[in-house]
N, C-alpha and C positions, 0 to 999 in steps of 0.2 A: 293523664294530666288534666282531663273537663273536670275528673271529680274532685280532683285535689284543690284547682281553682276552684269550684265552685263549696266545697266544703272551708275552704279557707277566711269564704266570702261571706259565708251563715247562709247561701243558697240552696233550694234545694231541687236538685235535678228532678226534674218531672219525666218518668219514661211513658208508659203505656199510659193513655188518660182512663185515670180513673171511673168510675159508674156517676151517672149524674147523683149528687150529692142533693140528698133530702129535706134538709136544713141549709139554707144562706152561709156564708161564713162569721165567725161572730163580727160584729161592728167596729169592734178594732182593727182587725183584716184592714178594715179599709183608714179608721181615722187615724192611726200610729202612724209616727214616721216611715218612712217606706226602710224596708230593709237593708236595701243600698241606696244610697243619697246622692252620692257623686263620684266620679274616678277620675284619674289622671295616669297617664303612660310617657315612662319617663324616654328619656329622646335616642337613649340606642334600643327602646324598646323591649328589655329584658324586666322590667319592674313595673309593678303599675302600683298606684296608692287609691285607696277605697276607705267614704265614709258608711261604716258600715254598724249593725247591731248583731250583737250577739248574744241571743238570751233577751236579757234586759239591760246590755252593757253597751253605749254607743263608743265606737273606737275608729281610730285610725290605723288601718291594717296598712301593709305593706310585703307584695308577695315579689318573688325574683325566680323566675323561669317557673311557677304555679307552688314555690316553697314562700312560707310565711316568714317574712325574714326583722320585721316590727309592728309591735304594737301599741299604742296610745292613747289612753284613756281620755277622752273629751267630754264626758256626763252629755249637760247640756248645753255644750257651746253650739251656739248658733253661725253654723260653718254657712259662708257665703259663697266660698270660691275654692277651688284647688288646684296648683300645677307645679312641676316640678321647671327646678331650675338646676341644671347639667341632670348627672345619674343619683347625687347622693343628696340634693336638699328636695325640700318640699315646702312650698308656699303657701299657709291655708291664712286665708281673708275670713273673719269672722266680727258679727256685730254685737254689740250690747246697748241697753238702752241704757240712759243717764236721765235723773234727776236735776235742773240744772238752776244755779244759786240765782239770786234778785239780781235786777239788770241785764239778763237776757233776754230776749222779745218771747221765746218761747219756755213752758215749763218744763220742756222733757224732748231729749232728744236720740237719735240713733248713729252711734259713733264706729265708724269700722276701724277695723285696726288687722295688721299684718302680722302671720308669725312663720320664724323662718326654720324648720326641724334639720338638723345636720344628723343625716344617719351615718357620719362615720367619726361621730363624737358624741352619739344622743344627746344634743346640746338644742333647747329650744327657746330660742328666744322673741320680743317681742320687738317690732321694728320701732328705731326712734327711741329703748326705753335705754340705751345706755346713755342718753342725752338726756341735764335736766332743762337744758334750753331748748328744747322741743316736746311738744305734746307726742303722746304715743299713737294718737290716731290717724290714720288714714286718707284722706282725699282726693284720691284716684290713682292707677297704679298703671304706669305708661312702659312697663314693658319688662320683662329679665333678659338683660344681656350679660355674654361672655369678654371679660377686656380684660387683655394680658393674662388669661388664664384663672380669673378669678368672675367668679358668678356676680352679677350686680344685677340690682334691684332698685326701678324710679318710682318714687312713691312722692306723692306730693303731699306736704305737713303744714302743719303752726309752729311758726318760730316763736314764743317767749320774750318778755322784755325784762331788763332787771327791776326788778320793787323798788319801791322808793326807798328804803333803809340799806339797801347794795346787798341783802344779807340772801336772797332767791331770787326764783324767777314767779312772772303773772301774767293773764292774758294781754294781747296786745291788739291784733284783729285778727278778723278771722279769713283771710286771703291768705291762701300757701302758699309757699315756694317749691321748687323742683329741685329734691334731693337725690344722691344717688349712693344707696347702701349697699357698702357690702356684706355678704348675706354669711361671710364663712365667718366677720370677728362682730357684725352689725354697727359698723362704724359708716356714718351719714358724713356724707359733702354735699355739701349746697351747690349744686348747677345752674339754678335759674331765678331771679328774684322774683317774687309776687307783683301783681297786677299792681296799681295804681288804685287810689281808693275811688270807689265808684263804678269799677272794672272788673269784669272776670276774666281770666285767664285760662285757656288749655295750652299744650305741649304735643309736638312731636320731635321723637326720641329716633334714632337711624340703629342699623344694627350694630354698627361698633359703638354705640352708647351717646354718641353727641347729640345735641339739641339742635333738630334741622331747620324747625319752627314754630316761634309762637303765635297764638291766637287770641285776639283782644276785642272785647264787648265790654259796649256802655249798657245805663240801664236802659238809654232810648232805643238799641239797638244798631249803634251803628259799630261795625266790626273790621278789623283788621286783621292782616299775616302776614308775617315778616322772617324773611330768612335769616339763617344764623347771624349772616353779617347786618343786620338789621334794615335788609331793604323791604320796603312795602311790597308784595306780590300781587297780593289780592283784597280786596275793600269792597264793603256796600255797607246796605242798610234795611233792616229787620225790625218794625216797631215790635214782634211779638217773637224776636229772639232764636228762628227755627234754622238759622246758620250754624254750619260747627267743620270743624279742622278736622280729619275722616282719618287718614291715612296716606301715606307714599303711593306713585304711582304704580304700574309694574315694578317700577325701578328706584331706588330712593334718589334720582333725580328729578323726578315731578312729585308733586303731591294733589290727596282728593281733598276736596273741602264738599257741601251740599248748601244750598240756598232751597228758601221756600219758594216759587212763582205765585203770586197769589191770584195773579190774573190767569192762568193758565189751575189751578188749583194743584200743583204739583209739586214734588220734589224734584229737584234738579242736581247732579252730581256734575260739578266739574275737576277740572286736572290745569293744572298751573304750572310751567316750569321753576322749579325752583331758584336758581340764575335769574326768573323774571320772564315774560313775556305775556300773549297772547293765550288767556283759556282757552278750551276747547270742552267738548260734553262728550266722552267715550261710553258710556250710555243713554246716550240719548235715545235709542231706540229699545231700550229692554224695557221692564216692569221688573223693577227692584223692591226686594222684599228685605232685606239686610245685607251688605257687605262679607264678603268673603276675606280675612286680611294674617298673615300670617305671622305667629307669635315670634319668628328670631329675629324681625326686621321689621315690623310693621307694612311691607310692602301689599298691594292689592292682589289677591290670586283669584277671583272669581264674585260671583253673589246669588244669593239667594232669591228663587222667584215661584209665585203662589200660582199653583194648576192643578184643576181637575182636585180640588182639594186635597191635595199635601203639597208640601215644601220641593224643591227638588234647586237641587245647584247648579250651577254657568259656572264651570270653570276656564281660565284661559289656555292651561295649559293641556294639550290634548293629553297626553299620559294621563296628567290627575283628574281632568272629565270623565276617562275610561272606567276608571277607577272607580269612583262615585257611582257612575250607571251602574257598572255589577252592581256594587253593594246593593242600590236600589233595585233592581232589578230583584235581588235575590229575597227582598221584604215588597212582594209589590202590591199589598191591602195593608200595610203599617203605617206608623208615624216615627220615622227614623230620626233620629235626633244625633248629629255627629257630635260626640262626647270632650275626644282626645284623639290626636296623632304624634308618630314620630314626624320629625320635620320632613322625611323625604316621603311618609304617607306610604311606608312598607308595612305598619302595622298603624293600626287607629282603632276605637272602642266606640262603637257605637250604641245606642238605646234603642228599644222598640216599645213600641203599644198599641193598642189599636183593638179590634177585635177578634176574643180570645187571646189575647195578649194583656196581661196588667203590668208588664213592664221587665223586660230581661235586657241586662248588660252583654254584650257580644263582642271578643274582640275579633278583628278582622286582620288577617296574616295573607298578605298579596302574595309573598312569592309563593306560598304552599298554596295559595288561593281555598282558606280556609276561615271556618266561623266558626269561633267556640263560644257558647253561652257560660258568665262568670259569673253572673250574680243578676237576683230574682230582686224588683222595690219588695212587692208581695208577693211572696213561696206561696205563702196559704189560698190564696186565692186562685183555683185552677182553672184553665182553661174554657171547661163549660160554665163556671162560673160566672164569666164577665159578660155582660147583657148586651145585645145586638147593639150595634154605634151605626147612624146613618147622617145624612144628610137629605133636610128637607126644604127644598124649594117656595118660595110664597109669595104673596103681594103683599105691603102694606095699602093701606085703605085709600092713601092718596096717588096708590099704581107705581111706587118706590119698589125694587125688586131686592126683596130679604133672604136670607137663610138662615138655618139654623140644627144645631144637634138633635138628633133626635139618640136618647138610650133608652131599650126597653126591657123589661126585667126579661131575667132568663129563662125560656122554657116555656111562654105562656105567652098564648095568642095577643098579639095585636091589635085589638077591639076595645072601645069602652074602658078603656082603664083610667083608674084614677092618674092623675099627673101633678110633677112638681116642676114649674117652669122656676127656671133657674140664669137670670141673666147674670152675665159676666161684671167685672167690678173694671176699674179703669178711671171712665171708660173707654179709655183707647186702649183698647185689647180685641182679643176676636176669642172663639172656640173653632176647634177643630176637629175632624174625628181621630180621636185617642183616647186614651183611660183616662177616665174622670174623676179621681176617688168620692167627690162628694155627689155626682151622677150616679156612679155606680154603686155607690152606698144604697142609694133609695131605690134602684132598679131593686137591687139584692131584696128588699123589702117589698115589690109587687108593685112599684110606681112606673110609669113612664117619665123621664124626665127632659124635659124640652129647653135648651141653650141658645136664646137667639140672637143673633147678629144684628140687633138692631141697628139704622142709623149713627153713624158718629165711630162705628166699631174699624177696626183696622183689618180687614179680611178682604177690602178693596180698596181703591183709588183714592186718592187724596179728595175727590169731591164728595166723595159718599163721606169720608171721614167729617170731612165739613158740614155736613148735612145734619150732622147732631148738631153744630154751633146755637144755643140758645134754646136747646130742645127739652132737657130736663123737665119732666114731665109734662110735656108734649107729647110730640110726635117718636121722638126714640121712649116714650111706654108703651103710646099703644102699639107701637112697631109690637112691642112682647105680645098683648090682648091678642094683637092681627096674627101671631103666629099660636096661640090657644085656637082662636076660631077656626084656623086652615086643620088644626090637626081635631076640631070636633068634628069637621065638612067631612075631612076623609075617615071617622068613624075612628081613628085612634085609639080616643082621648075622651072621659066623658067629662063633659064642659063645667057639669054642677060638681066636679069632685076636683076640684083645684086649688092647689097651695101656689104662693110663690114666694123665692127665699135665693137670698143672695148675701156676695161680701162687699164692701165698700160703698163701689157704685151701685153695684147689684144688691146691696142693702137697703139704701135708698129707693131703689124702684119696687123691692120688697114692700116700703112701708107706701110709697105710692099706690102701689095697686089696692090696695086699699082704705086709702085716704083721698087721694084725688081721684084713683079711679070708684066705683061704686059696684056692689053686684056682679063681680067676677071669683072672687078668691073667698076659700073657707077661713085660711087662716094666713099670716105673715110673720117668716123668719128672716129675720134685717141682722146679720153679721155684721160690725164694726162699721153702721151705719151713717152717711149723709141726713140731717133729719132737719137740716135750717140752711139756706143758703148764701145767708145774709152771715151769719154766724163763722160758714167754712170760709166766704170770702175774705171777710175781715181779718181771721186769725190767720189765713196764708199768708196775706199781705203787711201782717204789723210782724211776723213771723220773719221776713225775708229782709226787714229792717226797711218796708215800703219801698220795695224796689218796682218801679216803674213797669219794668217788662213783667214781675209776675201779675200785678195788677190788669196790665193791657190782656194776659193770656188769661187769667178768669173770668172777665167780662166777655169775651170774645167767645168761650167756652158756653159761660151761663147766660148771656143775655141783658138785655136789660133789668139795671140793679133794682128799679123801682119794683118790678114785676117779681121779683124773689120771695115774697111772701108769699106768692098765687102759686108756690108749683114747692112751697115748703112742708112735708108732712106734719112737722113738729105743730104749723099754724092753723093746722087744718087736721088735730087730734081728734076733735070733738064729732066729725065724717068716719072717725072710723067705722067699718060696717064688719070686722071679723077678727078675732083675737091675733096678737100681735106677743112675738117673740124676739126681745133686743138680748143679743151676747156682743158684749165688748170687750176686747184684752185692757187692763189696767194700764200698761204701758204702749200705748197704743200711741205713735207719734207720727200720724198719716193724716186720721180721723179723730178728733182730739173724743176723749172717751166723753168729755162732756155731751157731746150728739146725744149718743145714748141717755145720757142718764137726765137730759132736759127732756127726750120725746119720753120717756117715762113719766116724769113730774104732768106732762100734759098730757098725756092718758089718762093718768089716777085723777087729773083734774075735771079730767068730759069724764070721767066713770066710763070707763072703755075697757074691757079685759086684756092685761098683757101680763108677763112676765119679764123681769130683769135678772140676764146672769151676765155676775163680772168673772172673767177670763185672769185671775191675778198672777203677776208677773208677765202675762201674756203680751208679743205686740202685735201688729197688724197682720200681719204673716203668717199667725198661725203656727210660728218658728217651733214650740215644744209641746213634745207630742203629750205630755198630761192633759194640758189644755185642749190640743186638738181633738184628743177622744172625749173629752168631757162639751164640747161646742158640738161635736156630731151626736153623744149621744143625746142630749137636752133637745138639739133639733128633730131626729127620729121621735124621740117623745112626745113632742109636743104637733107634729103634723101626724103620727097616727092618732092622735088623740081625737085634733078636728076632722081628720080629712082620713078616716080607715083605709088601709087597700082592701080590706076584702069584709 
């Protein structure tokens, strides 16, 4: 049955490890879509669906008891999400980007949209499109319930107003409503109207399908919940909007909400009976890393928390705790990523990576208390292959306590080596130890490569997170420089053989480090780069239609606006001190592509060396794999160019 699953999946079972391999693997290994992409287990647990390639063919497999039982050509659709709704449908969320006509605040945007595959009609349809009074896209997706035997589906849409000639329909605004489709004929009913203009709105959805509660935000931030019968439960106020409606309690008789404390610098989770009363804080004593909440009901089962560098879960239920320990227990140097479960958690698919691992699908069978490996991101890429993953301890310079990844190629001493530090994009994100692909790409090529947890990063407490606030080329860069110098001190790394290269955020501090910083880096690779900050503010802000709370959260983030020129690389071209590589995706609606192609204009104008590559059809994400290998390979080119390994 392993090999049938795992041949089913385009895997390929690794027995005896091979002899160390003489040659790296070629650079698509690493920059192609990974092999398997995503999987879902359907809920009596005899099916699982996989986005998978095979060949050069990306599909939608569908295997039942390890037999191949459909398949569905998706080329390049950019799959965002998968899960099955009862045994025979499948739910895949996928985005596209749009071009969008005069009168919209922004040129270009990223629109999701839901499709419902009935495997016992092969009928696949697009949620919202047998309606021409609703747009086909997406808005957030509050849950798949079962009601009266029929699978339903809450997706929130754009209703349509008639044209002014009665003869179609045209845009009206852009606040959803809460609809509820059925997923077997894709006929929508309206459950819940849209906010109020000035308002956003979320929902929570119970497991027999009713709307338990909604959730209301001004753009000052001041926020409401209100139970189905429209009593107020819970109220306050958030100038920078970090309140939000979470999930049901244990029981779909209370529900979570979270508030920000900003005097306390924390996250706060409270529980509210729904009926009305008196909050109370049921974590008040943990360090919550993400919520644990369970797909038939949205009720609260546990949460995730960060130790000893990896994830590991709190569950409340002792059974399903047990559970989890094995699992973990039986990966205990990995980064296990809990994929998919059956609802009662008798079988679940979990991920691994880490070292010597580039990433294998596993499902997990409790009652045989068994792991079968189903599918490989990267087959090619074997075991000895993938370059030592650490974590390394440090100061920042003002005595801030940092860390950061450390990958180092395979097979070859830990001394003196050239290095590519590589901060993360965000930047509220973190790195952890697991597969890298654009780390491990440059190990494979004889780099060390360094991931640091600067200031502002999410790998700790809300204050450290806060500690970035107005940092941007400050103190979260040289945080990066502080973690070069710890790994020159301990002999690593040699200091004079250094790139640095990043995506978004990490593109910006790319082009920093050698624009505001001086005499640290050979060369800079800036990925769908930050390169003006006056530029990214304004166009968030006239973007959101001048919504107040996104304004308060950019300032709050950057700093003082007058100051945005001093810590902008694009204004500070002419300081470049080392050749400079911008790749931007075309359809790029994160980082508007112009960043790029203005810090270009202002190099060619200081006469600075760089190159520009556009990424076409590409967006922020990196979502299609021509692109991605064609962005990895330009970058490998161009940092062995300045910066050799050997």
């Amino acid at each position: 049955m392993r090999a049938i699953l795992a041949a089913a999946f385009g895997g390929l079972l690794m027995m005896a490890a091979p002899a160390l391999a003489k040659e790296p693997p070629p650079l698509d290994a690493y920059g192609d879509l990974p092999g398997v992409e995503d999987m879902a287990i359907s809920p009596n647990g005899n099916r699982i669906a996989a986005i998978s390639r095979i060949k050069l063919d990306r599909k939608l497999l569908v295997t039942e008891d390890g037999t191949l039982v459909s398949t569905t050509q998706i080329g390049d659709m950019k799959v965002r999400g998968l899960e099955w709704a009862g045994n025979d449908i499948i739910v895949l969320e996928k985005s596209d980007s749009y071009d969008l006509p005069f009168g919209f605040t922004a040129d270009k945007t990223e629109l999701f949209s839901a499709i419902a595959l009935n495997l016992k009609n092969n009928k696949h349809e697009v949620v919202f499109s047998n309606s021409a009074a609703l747009g086909n896209a997406v808005f957030g997706s509050y849950g798949l319930r079962r009601i009266e035997g029929r699978w339903t589906g809450f997706f929130a849409g754009l209703k349509y107003k008639r044209s002014a000639d009665r003869t179609g329909w045209e845009f009206d605004h852009g606040r959803p409503y809460l609809f509820a489709v059925d997923l077997e004929n894709n006929r929508p009913r309206q459950v819940s109207e849209a906010a109020r203009d000035g308002r956003w709105r979320d929902w929570l959805v119970d497991g027999r399908g009713n709307v338990a509660a909604t959730f209301d935000m001004t753009e000052n931030g001041a926020w409401s919940i209100r139970n189905a019968g429209g009593k107020e439960i819970a109220s306050g106020a958030d100038p920078m909007g970090n309140a939000a409606l979470v999930s049901f309690g244990r029981t779909n008789a209370s529900l979570i909400y979270r508030v920000m404390d900003n005097s306390a610098a924390m996250l706060r989770w409270f529980e509210v009976p729904l009926a009305g009363g008196a909050p109370s804080e049921p974590l008040a004593h943990a360090t919550v890393d993400a919520l644990l909440i369970s797909k038939t009901d949205s009720t609260l089962q546990g949460y995730l928390t960060y130790e000893e560098m990896r994830t590991k879960p709190v569950l409340f239920d002792p059974r399903l705790q047990e559970i989890f320990s094995k699992v973990y227990r039986a990966f205990p140097k990995l980064d296990v990523t809990l994929v998919d479960s059956t609802p009662d958690f008798g079988k679940f698919i979990v991920l691994t990576r880490g070292n010597g691992e580039s990433g294998t699908y596993y499902t997990i069978d409790m009652t045989r208390m068994r792991a079968d490996p189903i599918g490989y991101e990267r087959p090619s890429i074997h075991p000895e292959q993938v370059g030592p993953i650490s974590t390394v301890d440090y100061k920042a310079g003002d005595g801030l306590e940092l860390d950061g990844i450390l990958t180092l190629p395979p097979g070859r001493e830990p001394k003196n080596l050239p290095v590519v530090m590589l901060p993360h994009g965000g930047p509220s994100s973190h790195d952890i130890e697991t597969f890298d692909w654009w780390a491990q790409a440059f190990a494979s090529r004889g780099y060390a490569v360094f991931q640091p947890n600067f200031r502002g990063s999410t790998n700790r407490d809300v204050s450290f997170r806060n500690a970035g606030d107005g940092q941007w080329g400050r103190k979260m860069q040289s945080d990066i420089s502080d973690g070069l110098a710890e790994l020159a001190k301990r002999g690593v790394v040699d200091p004079k053989r250094a790139c640095i290269m990043g995506g978004s955020y990490g593109g910006y501090a790319a082009l920093a480090g050698v624009t505001l910083q001086q005499g640290l880096y050979r060369c800079a690779v800036a990925v769908a780069p930050v390169s003006d900050l006056e530029d990214m503010y304004w166009a968030g802000f006239v973007e959101s239609g001048r919504n107040k709370l996104v304004r308060r959260n950019y300032l709050e983030a950057l700093g003082d606006r007058s100051k945005f020129a001093e810590v902008s690389p694009r204004r500070h071209a002419g300081n470049a001190d080392a050749p400079i590589l911008l790749i931007h995706g075309k359809d790029d609606t994160v980082v508007a592509f112009d960043q790029s192609a203005r810090m270009a204009d202002a190099l060619k104008g200081a006469g600075k060396p760089y190159e520009f590559v556009t990424l076409v059809e590409e967006d922020h994400w990196l979502s299609k794999a021509a692109t991605r290998k064609q962005m990895l390979e330009e970058a490998m080119r161009f940092v062995q160019k300045y910066n050799p390994a050997d």
